[in-house]
Phi, psi and omega in degrees: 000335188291345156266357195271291191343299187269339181284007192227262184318308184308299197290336166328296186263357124337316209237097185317310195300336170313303174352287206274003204217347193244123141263139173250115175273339179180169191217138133295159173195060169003311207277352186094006213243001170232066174252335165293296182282000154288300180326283185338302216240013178064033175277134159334314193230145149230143178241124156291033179195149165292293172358257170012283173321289156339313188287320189293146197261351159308009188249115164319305208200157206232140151250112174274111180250027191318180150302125167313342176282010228228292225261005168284331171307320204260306174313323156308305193301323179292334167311263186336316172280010167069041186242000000 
């Protein structure tokens, strides 16, 4: 969570044209830490799970900022889920 800010959120809402074309609806979190960084950063949802995540169907698309041991897996997995 400590790169999605500046890598996501800021330029999201920074850049009008992203703006008008990018919603961010929720940040996962494993670790318990992200219903405090939804809260922080005005994302809507928070999910205690990738899973969660995944499942919900308002989620379009996926940005992964996992650990690299982490993230060809949880991407496959987000691919699979139609994400």
């Amino acid at each position: 969570t400590r790169i999605v800010p500046f890598s996501v959120i800021e330029p999201v809402r920074n850049n009008p044209d992203l703006a008008a074309r990018v919603d961010i609806v929720g940040v996962a979190c494993e670790q318990g830490e992200g219903a405090s960084f939804a809260k922080e950063w005005g994302v809507p949802t928070s999910f205690s799970s990738y899973e969660e995540l995944l499942a919900d169907p308002t989620v379009e698309a996926v940005y992964n900022v996992l650990p690299i041991e982490m993230r060809s897996h949880w991407t496959v997995r987000a691919l699979l889920a139609g994400k």
